[in-house]
N, C-alpha and C positions, 0 to 999 in steps of 0.2 A: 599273234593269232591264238596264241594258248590261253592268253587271258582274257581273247573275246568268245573263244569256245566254252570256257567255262564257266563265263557272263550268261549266256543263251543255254545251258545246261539246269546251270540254279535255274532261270526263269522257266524251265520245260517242268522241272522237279516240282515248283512251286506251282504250276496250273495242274499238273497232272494228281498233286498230293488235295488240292480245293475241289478237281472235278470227282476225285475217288471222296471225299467226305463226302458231296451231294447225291451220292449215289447210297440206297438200299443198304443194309448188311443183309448178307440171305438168312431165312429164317429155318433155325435150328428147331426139330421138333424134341417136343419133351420142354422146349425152355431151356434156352441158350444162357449164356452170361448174360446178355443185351438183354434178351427178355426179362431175367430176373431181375436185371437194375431197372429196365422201367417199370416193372410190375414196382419194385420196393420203392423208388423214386414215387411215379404216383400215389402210393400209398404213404411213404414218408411227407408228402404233400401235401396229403388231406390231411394228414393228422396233425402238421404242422400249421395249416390254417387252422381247425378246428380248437390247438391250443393259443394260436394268437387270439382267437374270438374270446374262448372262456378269460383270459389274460385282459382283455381291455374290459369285458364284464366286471371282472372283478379291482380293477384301477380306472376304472372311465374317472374323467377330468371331472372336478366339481365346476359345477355352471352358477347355479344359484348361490346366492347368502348364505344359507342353510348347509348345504354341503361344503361348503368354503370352511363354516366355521367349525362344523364335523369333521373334517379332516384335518384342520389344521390342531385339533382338541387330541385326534389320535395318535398325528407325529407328535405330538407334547408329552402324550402319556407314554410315549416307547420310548423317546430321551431321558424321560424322568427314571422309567424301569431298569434303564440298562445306567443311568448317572449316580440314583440314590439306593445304599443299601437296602435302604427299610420304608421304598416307597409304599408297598404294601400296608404297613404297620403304621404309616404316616397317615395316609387315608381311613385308615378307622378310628386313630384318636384324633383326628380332627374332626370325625362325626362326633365321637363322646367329648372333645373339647365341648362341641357348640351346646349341645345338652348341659354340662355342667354350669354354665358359667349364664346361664339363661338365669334373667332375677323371678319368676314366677316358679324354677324348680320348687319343690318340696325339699326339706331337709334331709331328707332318706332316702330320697332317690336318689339327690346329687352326691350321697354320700357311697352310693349304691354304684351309680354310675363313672365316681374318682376310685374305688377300690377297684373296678371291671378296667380300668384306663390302668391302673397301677400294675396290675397282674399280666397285661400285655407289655409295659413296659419291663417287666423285672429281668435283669440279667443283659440290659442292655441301658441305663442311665449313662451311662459318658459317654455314646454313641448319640444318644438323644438328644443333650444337654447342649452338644453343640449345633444343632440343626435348626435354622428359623425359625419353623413349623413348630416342631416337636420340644423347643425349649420352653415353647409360651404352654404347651401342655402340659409341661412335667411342672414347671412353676404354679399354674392355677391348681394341679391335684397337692401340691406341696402347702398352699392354702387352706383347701379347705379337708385333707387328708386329715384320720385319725390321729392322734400324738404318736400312736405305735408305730404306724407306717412311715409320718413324717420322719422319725428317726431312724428308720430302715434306710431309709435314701440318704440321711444325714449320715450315719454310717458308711455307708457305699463311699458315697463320692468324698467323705472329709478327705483322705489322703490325696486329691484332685482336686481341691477347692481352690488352690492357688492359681493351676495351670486354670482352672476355667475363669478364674479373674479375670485373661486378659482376651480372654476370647469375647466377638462380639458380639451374641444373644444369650451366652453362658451367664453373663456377666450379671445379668439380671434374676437369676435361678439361683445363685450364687447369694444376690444381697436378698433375697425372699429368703434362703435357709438360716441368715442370721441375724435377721429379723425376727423368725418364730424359734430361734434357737432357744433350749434353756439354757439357764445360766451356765450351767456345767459345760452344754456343750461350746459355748458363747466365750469361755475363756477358753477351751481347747482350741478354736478358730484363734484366738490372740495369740496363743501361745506358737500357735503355728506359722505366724507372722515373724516373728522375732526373725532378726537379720534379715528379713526382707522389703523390711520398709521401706525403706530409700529407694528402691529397687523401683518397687510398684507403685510409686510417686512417681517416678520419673515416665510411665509407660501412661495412656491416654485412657486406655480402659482399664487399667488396674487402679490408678489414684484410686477412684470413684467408690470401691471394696476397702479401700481403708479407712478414707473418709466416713465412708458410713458407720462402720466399727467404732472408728473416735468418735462419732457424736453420739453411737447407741451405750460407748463404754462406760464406767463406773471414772473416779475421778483419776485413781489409781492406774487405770485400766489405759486413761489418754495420755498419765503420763508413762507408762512403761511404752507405747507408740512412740512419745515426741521424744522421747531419748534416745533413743538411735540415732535418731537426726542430728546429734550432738557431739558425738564423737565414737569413736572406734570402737576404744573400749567398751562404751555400751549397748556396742552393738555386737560385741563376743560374747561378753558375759552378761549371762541376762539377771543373774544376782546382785549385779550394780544398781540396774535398773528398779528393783523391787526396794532399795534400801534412800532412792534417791530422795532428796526434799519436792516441795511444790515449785518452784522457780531453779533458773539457767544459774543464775547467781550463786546462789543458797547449792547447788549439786555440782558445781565447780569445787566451790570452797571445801563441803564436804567429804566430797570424797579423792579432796588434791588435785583435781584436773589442773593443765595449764592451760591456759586463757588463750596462748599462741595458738596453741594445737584445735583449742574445741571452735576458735573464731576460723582456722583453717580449714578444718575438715565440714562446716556449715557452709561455709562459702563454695566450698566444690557442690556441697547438695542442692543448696539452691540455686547456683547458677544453671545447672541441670534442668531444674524444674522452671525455673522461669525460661531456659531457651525452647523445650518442652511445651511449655503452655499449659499446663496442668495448674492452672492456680485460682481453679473455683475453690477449694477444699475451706472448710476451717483449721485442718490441720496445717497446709501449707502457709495459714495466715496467721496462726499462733507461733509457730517455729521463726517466721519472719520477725514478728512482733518480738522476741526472745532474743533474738540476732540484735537487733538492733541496742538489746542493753549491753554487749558487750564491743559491741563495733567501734569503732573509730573512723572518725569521718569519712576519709577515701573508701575504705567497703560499704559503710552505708548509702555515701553516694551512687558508688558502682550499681548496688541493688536498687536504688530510687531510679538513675536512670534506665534501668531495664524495663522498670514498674512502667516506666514513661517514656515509651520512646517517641522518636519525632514521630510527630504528628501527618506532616509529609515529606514527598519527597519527590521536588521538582513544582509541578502546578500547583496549587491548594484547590483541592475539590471538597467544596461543603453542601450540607444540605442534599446531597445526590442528582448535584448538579453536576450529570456526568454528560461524556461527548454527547450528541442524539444519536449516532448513528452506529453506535453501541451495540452489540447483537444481543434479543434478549435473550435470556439465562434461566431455568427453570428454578422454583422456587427455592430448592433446596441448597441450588447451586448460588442463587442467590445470599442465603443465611450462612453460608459457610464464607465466602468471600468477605459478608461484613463480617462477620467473625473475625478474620483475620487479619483485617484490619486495623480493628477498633484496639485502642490499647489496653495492656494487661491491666493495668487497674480498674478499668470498667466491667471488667468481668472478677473480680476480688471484692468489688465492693458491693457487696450483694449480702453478704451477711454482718454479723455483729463483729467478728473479732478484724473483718475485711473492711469494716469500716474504720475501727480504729487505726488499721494499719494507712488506710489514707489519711489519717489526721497526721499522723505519724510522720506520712511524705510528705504532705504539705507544709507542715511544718518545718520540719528539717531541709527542706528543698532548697533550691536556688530561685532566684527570681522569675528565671525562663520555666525551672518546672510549675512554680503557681501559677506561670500565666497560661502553662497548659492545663491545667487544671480547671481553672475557671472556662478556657473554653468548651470543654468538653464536659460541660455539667449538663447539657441537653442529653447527655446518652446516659451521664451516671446516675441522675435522678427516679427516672423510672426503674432501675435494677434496682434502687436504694429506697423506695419508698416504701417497703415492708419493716425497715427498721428506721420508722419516720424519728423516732426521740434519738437516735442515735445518729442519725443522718444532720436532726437540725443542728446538734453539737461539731458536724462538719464544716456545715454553714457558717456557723458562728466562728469556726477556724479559719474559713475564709473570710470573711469582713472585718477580723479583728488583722489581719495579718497581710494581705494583700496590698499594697499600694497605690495599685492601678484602679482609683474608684468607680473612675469614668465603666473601664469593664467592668467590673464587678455589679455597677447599677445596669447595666444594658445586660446581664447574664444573669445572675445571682438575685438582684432582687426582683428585677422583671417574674423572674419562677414562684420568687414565696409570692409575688402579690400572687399570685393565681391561687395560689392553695392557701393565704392568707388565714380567712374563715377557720380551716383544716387544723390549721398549725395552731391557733389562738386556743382553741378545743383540746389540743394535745398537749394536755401537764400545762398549757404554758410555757415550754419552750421558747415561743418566741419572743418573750418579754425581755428575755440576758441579751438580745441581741439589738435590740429595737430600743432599750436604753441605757447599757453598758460595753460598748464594746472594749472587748478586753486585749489588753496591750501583748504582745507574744511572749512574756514569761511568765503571765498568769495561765494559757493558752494551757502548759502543762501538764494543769490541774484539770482538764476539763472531761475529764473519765475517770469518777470516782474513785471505782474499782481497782486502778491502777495504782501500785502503789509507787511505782518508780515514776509517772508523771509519764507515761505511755512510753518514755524511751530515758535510758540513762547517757546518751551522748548529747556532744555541747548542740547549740544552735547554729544551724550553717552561717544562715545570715542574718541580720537583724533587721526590723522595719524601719525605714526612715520619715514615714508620714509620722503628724503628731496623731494621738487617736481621739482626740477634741475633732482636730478636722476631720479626719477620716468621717467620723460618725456624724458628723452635721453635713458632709458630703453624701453618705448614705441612706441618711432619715430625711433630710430637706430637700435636696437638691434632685432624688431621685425620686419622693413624692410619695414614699411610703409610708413615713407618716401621716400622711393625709388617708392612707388607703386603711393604714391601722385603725385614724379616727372614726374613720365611714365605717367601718364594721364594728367596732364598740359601741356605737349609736343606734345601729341597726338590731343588736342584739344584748344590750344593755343590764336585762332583766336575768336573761339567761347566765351572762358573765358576772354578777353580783353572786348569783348561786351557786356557782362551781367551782371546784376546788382549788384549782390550778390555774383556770381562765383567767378567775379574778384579779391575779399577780399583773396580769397586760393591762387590766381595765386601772387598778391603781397607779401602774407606771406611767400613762399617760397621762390621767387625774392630775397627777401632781409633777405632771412636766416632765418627767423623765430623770436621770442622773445631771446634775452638772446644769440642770435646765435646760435642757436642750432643743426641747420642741417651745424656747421662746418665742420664735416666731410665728407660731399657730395657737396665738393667746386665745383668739375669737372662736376659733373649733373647740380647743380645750373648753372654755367656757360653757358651750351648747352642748358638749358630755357633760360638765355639771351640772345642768337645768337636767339633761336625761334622767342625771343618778337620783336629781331628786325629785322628780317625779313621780320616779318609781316609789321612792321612799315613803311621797308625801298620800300615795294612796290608801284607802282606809282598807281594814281588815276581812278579809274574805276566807271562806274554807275552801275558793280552789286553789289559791297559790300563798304557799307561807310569805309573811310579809317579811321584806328587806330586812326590819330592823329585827325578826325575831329567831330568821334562820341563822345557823351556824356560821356559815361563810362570811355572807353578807354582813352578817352584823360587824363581825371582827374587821375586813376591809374597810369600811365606811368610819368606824372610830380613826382606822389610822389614817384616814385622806381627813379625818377632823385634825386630828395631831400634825402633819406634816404639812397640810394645804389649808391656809386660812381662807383664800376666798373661800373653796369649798365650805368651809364651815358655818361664814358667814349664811349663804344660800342655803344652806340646809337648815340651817335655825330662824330663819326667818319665814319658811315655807313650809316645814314639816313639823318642827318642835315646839316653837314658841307657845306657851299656854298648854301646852300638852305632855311635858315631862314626867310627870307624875305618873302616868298610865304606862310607860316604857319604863320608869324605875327598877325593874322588875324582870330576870329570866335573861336570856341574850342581849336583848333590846337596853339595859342598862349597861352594856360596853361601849354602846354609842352614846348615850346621854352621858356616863363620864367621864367621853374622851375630851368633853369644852372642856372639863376643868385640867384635862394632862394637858393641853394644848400649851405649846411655849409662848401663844402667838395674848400681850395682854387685850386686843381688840377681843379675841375670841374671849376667853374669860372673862371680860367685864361683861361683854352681850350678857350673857349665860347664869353668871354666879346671881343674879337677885332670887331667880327662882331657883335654882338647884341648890343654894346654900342651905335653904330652910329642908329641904329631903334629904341632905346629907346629919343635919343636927339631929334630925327624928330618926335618924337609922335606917329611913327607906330606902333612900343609895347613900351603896358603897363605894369610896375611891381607891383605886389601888395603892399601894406602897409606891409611891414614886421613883424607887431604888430598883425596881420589879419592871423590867420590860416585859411589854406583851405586845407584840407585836403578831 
């Protein structure tokens, strides 16, 4: 009962507490507490609407395009305010950037307007230096800046030149100050280097600051750079450095290194740098090329296989014959992927001393490395064709040395035919290769400059093709000699009178080494009708004739001297009854090459009339002890 009394109790509490709230408070005059809260409620009310209203006035939602891209331009600029120090100071040298750098400025304005950019910079360059924005500023006034000014900043930041090495828009601000550096300050920058090379080789954006330095240094200057990279010592004391010879060899010997130690301590640097991938430099491919005079086969190798690694791994994906359903990749993202791919030698062999170093690996290589090699000459060609005379000397490494002709004609000569024309124009290069190829101990000799034969260790492996075959596999079989003939024919005229051309046009004239283009008697032939057509033309003031320009004339004696038919067809079509009139001036190196000829057909043709001009003193014949080739 107690606890259904006090069940019906709460329920009396609870209606009688609902019916006292529905009811009135009574009203206090003067303004009770109630009244005061409704008066200040209401009035807290309206002024609480009245600020929600100014509140949406002032953030109402963007509708249109226009205000879409308005607001979203404002929250950019408040992030930018409260993220970059010097947004402020970024916004108005990027106004005087676009002014300076405009090609129609005036000389005195822009001069006008990089000194006004300089004086808002001052007192804050290493803040600048590293900033997207602000570093392509300071670099363009660094350009076209005073000499007095540019030395202010050069001042400033040398003590920071290093640390901005590696930073990545610094980096750029960096090789612009030692570019215009003077000389003075140009070695204070080298000298600031010292024990840091190796260092800044190893890092992805500092190489690129050393490199530059070595290719802009004094000869002295690259080698006080590539000796560090050689050993300890020279890289403490920088008085070593200053005293050393021109080569690894030569500054071994000199100044007592051990041979253990300097092949040791290169090996730790460049495995670094090729794990790294830093090996566009010329520095890193002269130090390599130096390495390899003192190495011994297993370290050479170790470093050639690095040069070269496989190729794949797992499927072979060529030609970017990748899955289809592949997601595409933005472009950048794209360049960096094959970047990373493609092997380290295709990115080395882009300059002069990176090309050497692939002769270098090819040569020295294993069978499996050249056969990488030659596959991947579709990537290495276009890096390589700025150093085309040095490139074709690669070429020529691969077809004297390769064994696998079948590839080598489906890669290697497939390419020259295309640039054919190209190559024939250039010195002639392609003449050593198209009718000597050279067996792989000649191979060594094939960069003049070198005096160790590009590397002083043994040969890994030697070739077992004969190079008789090889080269009648090359020039026959894969029809390049036919493609060499079609273009000698087609420009005939032009190859008689150029310096270097002309070396191809005689080599095929007279069959090549060894005879080799025996088979292509009847083409051969139809270039001799060509040479002597040209020859047999009468004399004109628009184009020097055959027999009396320099080149020409001296080639055409020696395809007389070494190739009888040739001689024969020349003297019967061009000379006969007309020696007399060529006695005389260039044109008599060709009329007295019938009488050097070894060949007695050619000399009987010849001697009725030329004997009576040789008796009279109008031609001369050489000393026959006297080559003139």
């Amino acid at each position: 009962m107690a606890g259904g009394g006090d069940l019906q109790g709460a329920k009396k509490r609870k209606r009688e507490h609902a019916e006292g709230k529905a009811k009135p408070r009574p009203h206090v005059k003067g303004g009770g507490d109630g009244a005061k809260r409704k008066k200040h409620s209401a009035a807290g009310g309206y002024a609480a609407d009245g600020g929600a209203g100014e509140a949406v006035a002032r953030k109402k939602t963007p509708v249109t395009p226009k205000e879409k891209r308005l607001a979203a331009k404002e929250m950019s600029e408040a992030r930018k305010m409260k993220r970059k120090r010097h947004y402020s100071l970024e916004k108005e040298l990027t106004k005087l950037w676009e002014k300076m750098r405009c090609h129609d400025v005036s000389k005195e304005e822009r001069s006008k307007v990089v000194s006004e950019a300089i004086k808002k910079m001052d007192g804050k360059y290493l803040d600048i230096a590293t900033s997207h924005i602000t570093a392509r500023v300071l670099q363009t006034c660094v350009k076209w800046c005073s000499q007095s000014e540019r030395d202010a900043i050069f001042d400033v930041l040398h003590p920071h030149l290093l640390d901005l090495s590696r930073k990545k828009y610094a980096v750029f601000l960096v090789k612009k100050l030692v570019e215009l550096a003077s000389k003075k300050q140009f070695a204070s920058f080298i000298s600031s280097l010292h024990g840091r090379v190796a260092k800044l080789l190893h890092h992805t954006i500092g190489a690129a600051v050393v490199d530059y330095a070595f290719q802009r240094g004094t000869k002295r200057q690259k080698r006080q750079l590539l000796l560090e990279l050689y050993s300890t010592e020279l890289q403490l004391f920088q008085d070593l450095t200053l005293q050393s010879s021109c080569c690894l060899i030569d500054t071994i010997s000199k100044l007592g290194l051990q041979i253990s130690s300097v092949l040791q301590y290169m090996t730790i640097v460049i495995h670094k740098i090729l794990e790294k991938g830093t090996v566009e430099y010329s520095i890193v491919h002269t130090a390599i090329l130096e390495y390899f005079t003192i190495a011994d086969k297993t370290s050479a190798s170790d470093v050639i296989c690095q040069l070269i690694p496989l190729l794949t791994q797992g499927a072979l994906i060529i030609d970017g014959d990748e899955p289809s359903n592949a997601p595409e990749l933005p472009k950048k993202t794209k360049a960096k992927k094959k970047r990373s791919k493609e092997p380290l030698i295709v990115r080395i062999m882009q300059t002069r001393e990176g090309l050497k170093l692939g002769i270098s690996c090819l040569k020295h290589g294993s069978a499996k490395t050249r056969f990488k090699f030659v596959l991947k000459m579709d990537s290495i060609y276009p890096q390589s064709s700025a150093n085309t005379s040095l490139f074709i000397q690669f070429l020529i490494c691969i077809i004297s040395i390769v064994d696998d002709t079948k590839l080598v004609s489906k890669i290697v000569i497939q390419e020259l035919a295309k640039h054919i024309k190209q190559l024939i124009f250039d010195k002639g290069e392609i003449s050593e290769s198209a009718t000597e190829v050279k067996s792989e101990n000649e191979v060594d000799g094939v960069i003049d400059d070198d005096p160790n034969g590009l590397v002083g260790m043994q040969t890994v492996s030697e070739s077992k093709k004969d190079p008789l075959q090889r080269r009648h596999e090359l020039l026959i079989k894969s029809e390049l000699a036919e493609t060499l003939i079609q273009s000698c024919l087609e420009s005939v005229g032009e190859l008689l009178r150029t310096n270097f051309s002309k070396e191809v046009l005689y080599e095929i004239a007279v069959g090549g080494k060894d005879n080799v283009l025996e088979g292509l008697t009847d083409r051969i032939h139809m270039l001799h009708d060509a040479i002597v057509s040209d020859a047999a033309q009468p004399k004109t003031e628009d184009i020097e004739h055959a027999f009396e320009n320099f080149f020409s004339s001296r080639v055409i004696r020696r395809m007389i001297i070494d190739c009888p038919a040739f001689a024969v067809i020349l003297w019967r079509k061009a000379l006969e009854g007309k020696c007399k009139i060529w006695a005389e001036g260039h044109s008599s190196k060709v009329v007295a090459g019938f009488l050097e000829s070894p060949s007695k057909e050619v000399k009987d043709l010849a001697k009725p009339e030329l004997q009576p001009l040789v008796d009279a003193g109008i031609l001369k014949v050489p000393d026959p002890k006297v080559v003139q080739k």
